[in-house]
MIGUTOR-602153 format. One record per residue (C-alpha): residue number from 1; residue in one letter; x, y, z. Coordinates in steps of 0.5 Angstrom, whole numbers, padded with zeros to 4 digits. Example, Ala and Ser with C-alpha at 12.3 -4.5 7.8 and 13.67 -1.06 7.14 Angstrom:
PT num residu    c1    c2    c3
PT   1      A  0025 -0009  0016
PT   2      S  0027 -0002  0014
END
This chain:
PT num residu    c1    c2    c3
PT   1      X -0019 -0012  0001
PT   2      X -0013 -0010  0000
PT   3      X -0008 -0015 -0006
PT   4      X -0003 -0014 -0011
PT   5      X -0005 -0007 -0015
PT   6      X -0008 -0003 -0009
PT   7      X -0005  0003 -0007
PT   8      X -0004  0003 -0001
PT   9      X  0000  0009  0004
PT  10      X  0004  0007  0009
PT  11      X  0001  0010  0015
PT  12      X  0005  0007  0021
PT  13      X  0012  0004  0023
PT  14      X  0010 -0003  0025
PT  15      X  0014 -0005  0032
PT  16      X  0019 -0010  0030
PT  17      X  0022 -0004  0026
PT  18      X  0021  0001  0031
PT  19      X  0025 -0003  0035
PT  20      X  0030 -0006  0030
PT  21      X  0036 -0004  0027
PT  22      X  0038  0003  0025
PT  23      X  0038  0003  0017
PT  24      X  0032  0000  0017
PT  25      X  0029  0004  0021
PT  26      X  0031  0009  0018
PT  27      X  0028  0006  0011
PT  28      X  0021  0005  0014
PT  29      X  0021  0014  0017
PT  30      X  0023  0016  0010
PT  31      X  0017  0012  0007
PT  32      X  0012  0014  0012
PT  33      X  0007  0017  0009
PT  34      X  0008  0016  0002
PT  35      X  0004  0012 -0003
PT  36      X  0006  0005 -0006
PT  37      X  0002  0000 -0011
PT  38      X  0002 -0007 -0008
PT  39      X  0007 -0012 -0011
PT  40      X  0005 -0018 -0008
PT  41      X  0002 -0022 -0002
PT  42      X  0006 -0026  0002
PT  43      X  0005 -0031  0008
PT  44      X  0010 -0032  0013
PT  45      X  0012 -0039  0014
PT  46      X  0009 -0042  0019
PT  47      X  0004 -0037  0022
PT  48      X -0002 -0033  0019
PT  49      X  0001 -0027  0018
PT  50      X -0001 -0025  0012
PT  51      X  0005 -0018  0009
PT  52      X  0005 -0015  0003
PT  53      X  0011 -0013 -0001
PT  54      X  0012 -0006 -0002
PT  55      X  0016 -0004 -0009
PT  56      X  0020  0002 -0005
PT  57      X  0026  0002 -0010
PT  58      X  0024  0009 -0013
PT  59      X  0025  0012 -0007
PT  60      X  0030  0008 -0003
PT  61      X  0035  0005 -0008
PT  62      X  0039  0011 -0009
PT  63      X  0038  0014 -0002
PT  64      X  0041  0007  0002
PT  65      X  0044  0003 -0004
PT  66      X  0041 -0003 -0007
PT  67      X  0037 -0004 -0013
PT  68      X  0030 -0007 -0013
PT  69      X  0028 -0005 -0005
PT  70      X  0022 -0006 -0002
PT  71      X  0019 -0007  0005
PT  72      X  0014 -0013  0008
PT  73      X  0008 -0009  0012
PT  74      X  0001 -0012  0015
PT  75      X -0005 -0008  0014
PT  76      X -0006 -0006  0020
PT  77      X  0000 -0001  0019
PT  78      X -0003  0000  0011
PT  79      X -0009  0006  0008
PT  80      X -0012  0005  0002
PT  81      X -0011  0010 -0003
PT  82      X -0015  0011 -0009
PT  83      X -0009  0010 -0015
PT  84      X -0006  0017 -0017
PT  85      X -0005  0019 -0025
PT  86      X -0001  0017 -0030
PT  87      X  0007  0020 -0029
PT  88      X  0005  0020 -0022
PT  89      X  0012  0020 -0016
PT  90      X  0012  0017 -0009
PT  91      X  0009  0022 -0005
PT  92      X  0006  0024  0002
END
């Protein structure tokens, strides 16, 4: 069961995104394939769609701007990973 604390990978861009805006896109390309701990779980209103939120800041803030990024997935675009060690960096 995947929750707030599991490390996942990203193992696929979900279609919305494929089809979507080109920063964003680009944000989800760079991800791919790297590894994250789940911030949190959240619901989208109205729907049984369940996301999880993705701190994605140490990769992407520098990259594109902003501060405190991160990238809402469903599971089925997500891999369990065990939890890396410590001083670990976001990798593929």
């Amino acid at each position: 069961m995947i929750r707030a604390g599991t490390w996942v990978r990203l193992k696929a861009i979900p279609p919305d995104v494929a089809a979507g805006d080109e920063r964003t896109r680009a944000i989800f390309d760079y991800c791919l394939g790297h590894v994250y701990p789940v911030e949190e779980t959240v619901r989208v209103r109205g729907s049984d769609i369940v996301l999880r939120v993705l701190d994605i800041s140490a990769d992407i803030d520098h990259r594109s701007g902003g501060f405190m990024n991160d990238i809402r997935v469903e599971d089925t675009h997500l891999e369990v990973v065990p939890a890396p060690g410590p001083g670990h960096r976001h990798t593929r």
